[in-house]
MIKOLFI-9696 format. One record per residue (C-alpha): x negated, z, y negated; residue in three letters. Coordinates in steps of 0.1 Angstrom, whole numbers, plus 5000, padded with zeros to 4 digits. Layout:
XZYALA...
END
This chain:
457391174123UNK455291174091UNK457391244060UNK455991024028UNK456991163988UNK457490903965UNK455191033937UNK454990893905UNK450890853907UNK451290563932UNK453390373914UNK453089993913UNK454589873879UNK456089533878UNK454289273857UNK456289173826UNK457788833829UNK455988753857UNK456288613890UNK455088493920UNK456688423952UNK455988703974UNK457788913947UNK460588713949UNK463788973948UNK466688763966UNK470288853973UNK470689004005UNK473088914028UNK475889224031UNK475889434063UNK479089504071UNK478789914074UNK482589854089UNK480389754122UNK478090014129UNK478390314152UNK478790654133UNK477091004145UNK479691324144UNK478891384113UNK479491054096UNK482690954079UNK484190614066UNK485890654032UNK487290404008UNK485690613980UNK483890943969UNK484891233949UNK481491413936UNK479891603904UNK476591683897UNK477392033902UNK479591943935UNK478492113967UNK479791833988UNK481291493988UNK484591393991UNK486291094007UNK488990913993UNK490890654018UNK491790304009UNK489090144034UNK485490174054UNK483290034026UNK481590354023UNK479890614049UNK479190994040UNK477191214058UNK477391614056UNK474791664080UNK471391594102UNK472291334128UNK470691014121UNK472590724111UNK471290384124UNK471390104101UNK468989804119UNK466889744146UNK464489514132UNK462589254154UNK460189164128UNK459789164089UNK462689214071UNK464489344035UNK466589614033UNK468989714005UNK471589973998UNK473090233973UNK472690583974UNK474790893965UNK473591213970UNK474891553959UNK473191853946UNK470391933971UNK470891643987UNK467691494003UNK468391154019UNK465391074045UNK465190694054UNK463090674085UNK460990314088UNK460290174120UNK456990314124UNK458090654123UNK457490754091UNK459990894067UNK460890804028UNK462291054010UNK464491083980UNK465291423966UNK466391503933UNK463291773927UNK462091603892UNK458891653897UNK458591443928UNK461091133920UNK461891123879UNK463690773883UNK466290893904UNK469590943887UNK471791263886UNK473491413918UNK477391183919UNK475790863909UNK474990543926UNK471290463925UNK469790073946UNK466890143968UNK465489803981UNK462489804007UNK460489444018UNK458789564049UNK456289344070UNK455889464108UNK452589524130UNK450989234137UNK447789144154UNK445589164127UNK446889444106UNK449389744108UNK452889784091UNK453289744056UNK455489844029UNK455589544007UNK457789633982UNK459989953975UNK461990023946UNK464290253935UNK466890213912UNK465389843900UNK461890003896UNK458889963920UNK457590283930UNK455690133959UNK453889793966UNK451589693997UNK451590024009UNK449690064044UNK452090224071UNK450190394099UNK450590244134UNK454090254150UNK455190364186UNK455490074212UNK459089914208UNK461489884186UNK462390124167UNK465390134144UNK465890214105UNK467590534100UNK469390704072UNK469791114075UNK470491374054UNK467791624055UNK469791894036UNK473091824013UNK475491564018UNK474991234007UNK476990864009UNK476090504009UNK477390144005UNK476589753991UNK473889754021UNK472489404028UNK469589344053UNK467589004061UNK464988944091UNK462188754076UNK461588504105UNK458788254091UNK460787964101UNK461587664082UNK464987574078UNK464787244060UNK462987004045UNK462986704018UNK464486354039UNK461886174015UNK459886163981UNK461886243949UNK462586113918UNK462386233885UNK462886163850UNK460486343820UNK462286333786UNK460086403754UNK462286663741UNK463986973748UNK467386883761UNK469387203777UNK472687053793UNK472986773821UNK475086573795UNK472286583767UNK470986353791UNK473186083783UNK471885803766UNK467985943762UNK464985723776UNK462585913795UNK459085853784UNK457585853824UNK459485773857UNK458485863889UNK458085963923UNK456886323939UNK456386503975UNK457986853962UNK459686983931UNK456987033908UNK456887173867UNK453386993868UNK454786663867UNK455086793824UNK451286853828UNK449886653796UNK452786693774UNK452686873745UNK455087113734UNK459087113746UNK460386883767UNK463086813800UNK463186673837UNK465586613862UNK464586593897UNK466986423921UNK465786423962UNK467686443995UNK467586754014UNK467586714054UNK469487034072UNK469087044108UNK471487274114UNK474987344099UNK475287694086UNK475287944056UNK472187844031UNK471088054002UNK469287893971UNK467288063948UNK466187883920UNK463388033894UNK462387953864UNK460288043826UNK462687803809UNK466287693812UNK466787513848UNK470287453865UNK470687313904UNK473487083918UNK474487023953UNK475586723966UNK476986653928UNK478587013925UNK476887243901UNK476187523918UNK473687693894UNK474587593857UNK471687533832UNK470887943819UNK467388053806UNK465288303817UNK461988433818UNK459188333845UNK460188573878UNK464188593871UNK465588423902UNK469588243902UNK471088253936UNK473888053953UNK475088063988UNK476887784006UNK477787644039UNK475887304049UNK476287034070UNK473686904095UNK472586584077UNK471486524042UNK472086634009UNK472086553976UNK469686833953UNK469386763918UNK467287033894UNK467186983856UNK463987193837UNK463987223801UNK460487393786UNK461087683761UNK458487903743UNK458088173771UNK455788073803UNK456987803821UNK457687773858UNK460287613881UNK460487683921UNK463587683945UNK463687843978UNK465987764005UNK466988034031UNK468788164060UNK470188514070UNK466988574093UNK464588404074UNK461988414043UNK462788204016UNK460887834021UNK459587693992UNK461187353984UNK458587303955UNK454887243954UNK451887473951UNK451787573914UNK455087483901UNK455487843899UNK452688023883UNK450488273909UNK447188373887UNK445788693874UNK448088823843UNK446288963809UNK447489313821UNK450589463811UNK450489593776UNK452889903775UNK453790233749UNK453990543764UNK456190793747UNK453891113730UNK455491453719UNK456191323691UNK458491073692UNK457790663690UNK459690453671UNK459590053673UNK460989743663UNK461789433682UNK464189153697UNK465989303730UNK468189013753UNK470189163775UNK471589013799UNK473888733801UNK473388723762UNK472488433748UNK471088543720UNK468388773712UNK469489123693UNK466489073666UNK467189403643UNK466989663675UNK465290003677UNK463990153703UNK462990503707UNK460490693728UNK460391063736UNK457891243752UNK461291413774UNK460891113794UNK464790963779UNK464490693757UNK466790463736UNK467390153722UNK470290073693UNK471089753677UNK470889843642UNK473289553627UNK476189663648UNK475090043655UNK475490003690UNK473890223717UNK472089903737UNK470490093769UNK469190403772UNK466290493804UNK463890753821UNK460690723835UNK457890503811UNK458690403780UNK458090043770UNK456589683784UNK455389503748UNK453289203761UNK455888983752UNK455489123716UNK451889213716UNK449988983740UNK448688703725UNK451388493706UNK453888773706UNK456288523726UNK459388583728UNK458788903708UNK460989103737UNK460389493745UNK461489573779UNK462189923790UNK460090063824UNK462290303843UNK465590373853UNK467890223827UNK471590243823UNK473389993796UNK476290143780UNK478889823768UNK476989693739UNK479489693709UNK479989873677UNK480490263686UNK483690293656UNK486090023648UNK489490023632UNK492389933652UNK496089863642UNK496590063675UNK495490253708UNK495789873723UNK494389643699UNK491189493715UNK487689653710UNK485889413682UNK482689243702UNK480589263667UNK481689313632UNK480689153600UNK478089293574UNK481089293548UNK482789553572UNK479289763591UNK476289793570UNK473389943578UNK471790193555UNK468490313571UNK467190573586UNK465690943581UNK462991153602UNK463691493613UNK461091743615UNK460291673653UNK460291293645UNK463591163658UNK465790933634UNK469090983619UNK470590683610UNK472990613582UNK475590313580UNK479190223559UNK481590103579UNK484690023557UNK483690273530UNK482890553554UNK480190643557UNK478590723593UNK475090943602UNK474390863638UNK471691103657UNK470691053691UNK468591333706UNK467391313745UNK466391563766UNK464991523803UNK468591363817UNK470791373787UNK471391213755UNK472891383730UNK474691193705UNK476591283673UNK478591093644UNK479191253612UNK481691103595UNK482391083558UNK484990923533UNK488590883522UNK490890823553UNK491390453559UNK494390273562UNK494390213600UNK493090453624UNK489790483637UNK488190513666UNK485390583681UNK484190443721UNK482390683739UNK482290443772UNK483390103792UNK483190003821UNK484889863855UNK485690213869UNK486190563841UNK486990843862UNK487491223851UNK485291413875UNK485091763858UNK486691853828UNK485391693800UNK483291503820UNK483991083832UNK481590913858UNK481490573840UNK481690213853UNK481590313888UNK479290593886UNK476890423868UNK476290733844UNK477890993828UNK479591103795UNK480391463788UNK482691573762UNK484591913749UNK487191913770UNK489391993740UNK489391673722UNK491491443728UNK490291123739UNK492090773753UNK491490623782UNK492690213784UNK492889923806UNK492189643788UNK491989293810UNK489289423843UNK487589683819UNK488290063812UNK487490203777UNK487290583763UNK487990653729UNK487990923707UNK490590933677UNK488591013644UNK490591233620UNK489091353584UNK490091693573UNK488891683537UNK487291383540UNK484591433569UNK484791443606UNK482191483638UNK481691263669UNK480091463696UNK479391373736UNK476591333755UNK475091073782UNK473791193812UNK472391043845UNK
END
């Protein structure tokens, strides 16, 4: 069996707003892990206790959704026939080296040795890996199409050398350590249609940018027409913004579970049979919007509604089955496949880099347009929205993707971190509150948070300085390889209600160590003194931790760190 590292010098960096179709990252239909036959050393649990300085996992019951392992027998997951995606999340403790063996006989593994794998996450933590892999064929060997780990392609058309004769399965082992997995999904890749369009389609052009199915009502559409396939270039001679609706009738042959995807470089919704099944949201050229639902044999009604926005257009939709590769319902071009400018990127120096820019995260709306990021040459960087002082995401790995600042119009003027990236809850980090159960403020007004600037250290690394209801805060965030150190000093007269300050949110807060919570379901980690005393909530389906603020002679400090 030959063993293949994952090192950082082969790494295949994703192009920045994007796409084209053989990139195409789809939901994966869920393998039930419930199902599979488990080696001696193999457990089911319903969850994990684990630190990163934990010699072994724990199980917790309530369930099968997770497997652990604590030792060397393999653990089969598939037994491909063909082509096929593979997806799951890993947890590995210290020393843990998880080994997933491909069909060919090679091994990929994943070890926490940081000189080998810097985008994996800290021992305790959940971290994706997703694999596209294309079997021997005829005219070529195996290849590893796409691999990434946590979100982050560290491989891409990667030649596999020649496999045994038969089938061999996917296996997951633990070399040395313990480890645990869960959220697998899998997908053969047959190359089979699945579906086609009953007849031409119609659609409508509108000379304006109109973003919701009812902004449609009452507007004359300047052309009128037929097509074969979906297709953005039925725009093609029209300046500027600009909408479409596309209404067609899809013939199933068989009934059975169908998945959508839908892409666009605009704002594009899809309906089935009348039902909106993928409501009108923008993104950028290479996001995909899935939906998965049960069809009929017979036709169906598919409407799709494009509206044109600054970035790059593009519009495609694929239609799918569990064993297949996603068919392309829309014609040759509709989504964009030509060679980019080249990815313009910052890469963080010894001394830090500091820049300005919009961030979106997602599901916002709304770009944050007074955001700072931060780039240090420990490999952690940062980025804080400066009009509400909150912590925005924080990563490890590269530092920053600027095309869409930097590359020729500077549209839509959005940096985009490169490596493995955690997002703590976006919102002000201190807020008043009448009590321990009033409701976390989602932003707060200048007349209540304003920002004051910001000062170098020595080493390059900003402090920055804000009022928030005449206190008055210096923030300091200061990373080191897998940790971000971050401190409030606090100054002022003691307000009328009490503050607080939130350290965390997330689905899932749990107390691992003392003074240390694995947050939103071991996403990351915060690490605190374990002699302060902090709040943990329920509020509606999210957790919160909070620190109560008190000023002895007017001035107080806000210390914890965030790890992962």
């Amino acid at each position: 069996m030959r063993k293949l590292t994952l090192l950082l010098g082969g790494l295949c960096i994703s192009l920045s707003g994007l796409y084209t179709a053989a990139c195409a990252q789809t939901a994966l239909p869920r393998l039930d892990l419930s199902t599979l036959s488990l080696p001696a050393n193999w457990q089911r649990a319903g969850g994990v206790t684990v630190g990163p300085e934990s010699t072994a996992i724990k199980s917790k019951p309530g369930g099968d959704v997770i497997l652990i392992s604590a030792g060397k027998d393999p653990l089969t997951l598939i037994t491909p026939a063909s082509d096929f995606s593979l997806e799951f999340d890993v947890l590995m403790a210290p020393n843990a080296d998880a080994v997933l063996i491909l069909p060919n006989g090679e091994a990929l593994s994943l070890d926490h040795a940081r000189d080998i794998v810097p985008l994996l996450k800290l021992p305790g933590l959940w971290q994706p890996i997703r694999l596209d892999y294309r079997a021997e064929s005829n005219l070529a060997g195996p290849i590893l199409e796409r691999l990434l780990v946590n979100g982050v392609v560290v491989r891409e058309g990667y030649k596999l050398a020649q496999k045994a004769a038969g089938a061999r399965p996917v296996q997951l082992v633990a070399q040395t350590g313990s480890l645990a997995i869960r959220h697998a999904g899998y997908r053969a890749l047959e190359n089979r249609k699945v579906a086609n369009w009953a007849g031409p389609l119609t659609y409508k052009l509108y000379g304006e940018s109109i973003e919701t199915r009812e902004g449609l009502a009452g507007k004359t559409p300047v052309k009128a027409d037929t097509i074969s396939n979906l297709s953005y270039n039925v725009s093609y001679g029209r300046p500027g913004r600009f909408a479409v609706l596309f209404d067609g009738k899809l013939n199933v042959p068989a009934a059975g579970d169908y998945q959508f995807d839908l892409v666009m470089g605009g704002v594009a919704g899809l309906w089935v049979d009348g039902k909106a099944v993928i409501p009108m949201v923008y993104d950028e050229l290479g996001a995909t919007k899935t939906y998965t639902t049960p069809l009929t044999a017979g036709i169906h009604a598919i409407e799709v509604m494009f509206s044109r926005s600054w970035p790059r257009p593009g519009l495609g939709l694929f239609i799918s089955q569990a064993g297949t590769r996603p068919q392309a319902l829309h014609a040759d071009g509709s989504v964009p496949e030509f060679s980019p400018p080249g990815q313009v990127t910052v890469q963080a120096e010894a001394r830090p880099t500091l820049i300005r820019s919009f961030i979106q995260l997602p599901g916002e709306l709304n770009k944050r347009t007074k955001s700072l990021s931060v780039g240090s040459g420990t490999g952690l960087h940062y980025a804080v929205d400066l009009s509400q002082m909150a912590l925005l995401m924080a990563w490890k790995g590269d530092f920053a993707d600027v095309t869409q600042m930097w590359y020729e119009r500077g549209e839509p003027q959005l940096l985009k971190p490169m490596g493995t990236l955690v997002r703590p809850s976006p919102r002000p980090a201190f807020a008043l509150l009448a009590n321990a159960n009033a409701a976390w403020p989602d932003s707060l007004n200048e007349d209540v948070l304003t920002y004051g600037g910001l000062v170098l250290n020595k080493e390059g690394l900003p402090t920055m300085e804000y009022t928030l209801a005449g206190l008055t805060i210096r923030e300091s965030l200061r990373p080191t390889s897998n940790r971000l150190d971050h401190t409030f000093a606090v100054t002022g007269n003691v307000p009328a209600q009490p503050i607080y300050c939130r350290l965390a949110a997330g689905k899932i807060i749990e107390e691992v160590a003392k003074g240390l919570f694995a947050i939103d379901d071991r996403s990351y980690y915060i690490r605190v003194d374990p002699k302060v005393n902090l709040v943990l909530r329920q509020l509606g389906t999210q957790q919160e931790l909070m620190m109560p603020v008190s000023l002895k002679d007017g001035a107080a400090t806000v210390q914890y760190s965030l790890e992962f």
